[in-house]
N, C-alpha and C positions, 0 to 999 in steps of 0.2 A: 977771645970773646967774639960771638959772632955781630957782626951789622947790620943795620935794616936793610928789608928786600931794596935792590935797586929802584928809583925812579925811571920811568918808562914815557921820555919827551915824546914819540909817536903819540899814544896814547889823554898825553899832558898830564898824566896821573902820577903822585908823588909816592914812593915807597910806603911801605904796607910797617908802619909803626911795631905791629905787633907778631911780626914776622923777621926772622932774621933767614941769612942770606943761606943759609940750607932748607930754610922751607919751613922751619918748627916754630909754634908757638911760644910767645913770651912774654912776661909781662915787663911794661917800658918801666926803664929806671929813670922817676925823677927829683931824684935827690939832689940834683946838681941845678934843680931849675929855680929862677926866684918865684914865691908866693906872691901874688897878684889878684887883685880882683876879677872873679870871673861871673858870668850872669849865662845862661841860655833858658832860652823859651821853645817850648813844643806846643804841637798840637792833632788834635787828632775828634774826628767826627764817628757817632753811633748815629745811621740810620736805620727810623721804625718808622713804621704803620701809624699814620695821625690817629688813629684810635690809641697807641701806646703810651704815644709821648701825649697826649691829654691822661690818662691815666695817670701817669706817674708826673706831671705837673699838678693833678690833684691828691695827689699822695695815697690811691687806692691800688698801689702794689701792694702785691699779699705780705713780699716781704720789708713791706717798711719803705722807709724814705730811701728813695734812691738816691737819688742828688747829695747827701748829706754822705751816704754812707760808701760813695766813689770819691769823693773830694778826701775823704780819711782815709779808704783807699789807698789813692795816689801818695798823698802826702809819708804814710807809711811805708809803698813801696820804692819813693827816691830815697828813704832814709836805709833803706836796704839794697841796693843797685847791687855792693861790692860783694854781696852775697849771694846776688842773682845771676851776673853777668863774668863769666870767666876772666880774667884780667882787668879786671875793671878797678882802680883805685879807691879805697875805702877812705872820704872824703866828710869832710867837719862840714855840714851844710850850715851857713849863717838864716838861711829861705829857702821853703816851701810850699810855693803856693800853687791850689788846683781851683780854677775857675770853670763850672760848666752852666755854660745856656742854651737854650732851648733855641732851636734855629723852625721855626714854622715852614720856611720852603725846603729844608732836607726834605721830608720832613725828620725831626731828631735831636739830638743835643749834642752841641761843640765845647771839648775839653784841650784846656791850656790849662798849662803848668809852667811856672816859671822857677826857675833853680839859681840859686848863688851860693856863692864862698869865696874864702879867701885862701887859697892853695897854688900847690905848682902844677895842676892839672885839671879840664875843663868840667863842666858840671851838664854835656848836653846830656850823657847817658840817663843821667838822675832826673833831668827833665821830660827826658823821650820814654822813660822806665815808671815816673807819674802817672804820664798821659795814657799808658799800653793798661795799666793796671785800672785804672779808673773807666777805663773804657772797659775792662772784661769785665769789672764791677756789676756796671750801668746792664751789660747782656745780663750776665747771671740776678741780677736780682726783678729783671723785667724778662725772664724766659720764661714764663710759665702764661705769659701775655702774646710775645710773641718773640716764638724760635728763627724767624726770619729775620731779626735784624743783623746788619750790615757794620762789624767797626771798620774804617776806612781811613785814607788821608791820616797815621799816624808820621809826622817827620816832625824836623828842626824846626822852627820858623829865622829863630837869630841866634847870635853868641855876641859876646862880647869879650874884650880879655885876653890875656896871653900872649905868647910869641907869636899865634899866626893872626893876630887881630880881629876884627869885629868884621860878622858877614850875616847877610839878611838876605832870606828868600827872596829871589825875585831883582834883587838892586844888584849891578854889574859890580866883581871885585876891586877892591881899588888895588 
């Protein structure tokens, strides 16, 4: 059975989980890990035209409530990750949540997702896979207002959980 790709100390980067050591894809086995609480939060910005994001904070998109119908969006597409994403673990989510607000200096709207479960495997994808979704959402149902918007800034913000512990953007690892 093959190994994960080597760890590369030059670098400081730690082998490639879903890579074994001829180079081929794989999906990690974690049967053997304990079920623990996991949480991660994502996030990710639509920047528009302040004519837009007034439009669709007064609910005069042609196709309906934005806001409303990226938050269902999202919430649907972490419940689907292991369908979307090639190796990706098909995961009992306990939380789904997608929060968007309107940010006046983008100008635009900032979408968080935050993801939990109680499994042997982490829940960033399902939260980074909310945020991606709800954000194509927000374009598609505000395109016909304006083709110019910008989705940006989708990453991780934190995790919690698991063997490799708890890490947050921005805070030195422990």
């Amino acid at each position: 059975m093959a190994t994960a790709a080597a760890d590369d100390p030059v670098l400081g980067l730690k082998g490639l989980t879903h890579v074994d050591a001829e180079g081929e894809a794989r999906m990690v086995d974690v049967s053997g890990k304990e079920a623990t609480s996991r949480v991660a939060v994502a996030e990710g910005r639509v920047r528009m035209a302040r004519a837009t994001l007034a439009a669709i904070l007064a609910g005069d998109a042609k196709k309906g409530d934005v806001i409303g119908t990226a938050r269902i969006a999202g919430i649907m597409a972490a419940k689907r990750t292991a369908e979307l994403i090639p190796l990706c673990h098909p995961l009992s989510l306990s939380k789904i949540a997608v929060d968007i607000a309107a940010e006046e200096a983008l100008p635009g709207l900032v979408v968080r997702a935050e993801a939990r479960c109680v499994g042997p495997t982490g829940v960033e994808m399902e939260a980074l896979t909310a945020v991606s979704l709800a954000c194509l959402t927000i374009y598609d149902m505000a395109k016909a207002i304006d083709r110019g918007m910008q989705i940006e800034d989708v990453r991780l913000v934190e995790k919690r959980g698991g063997k490799s512990g708890d890490w947050a953007r921005g805070r030195p690892p422990e």
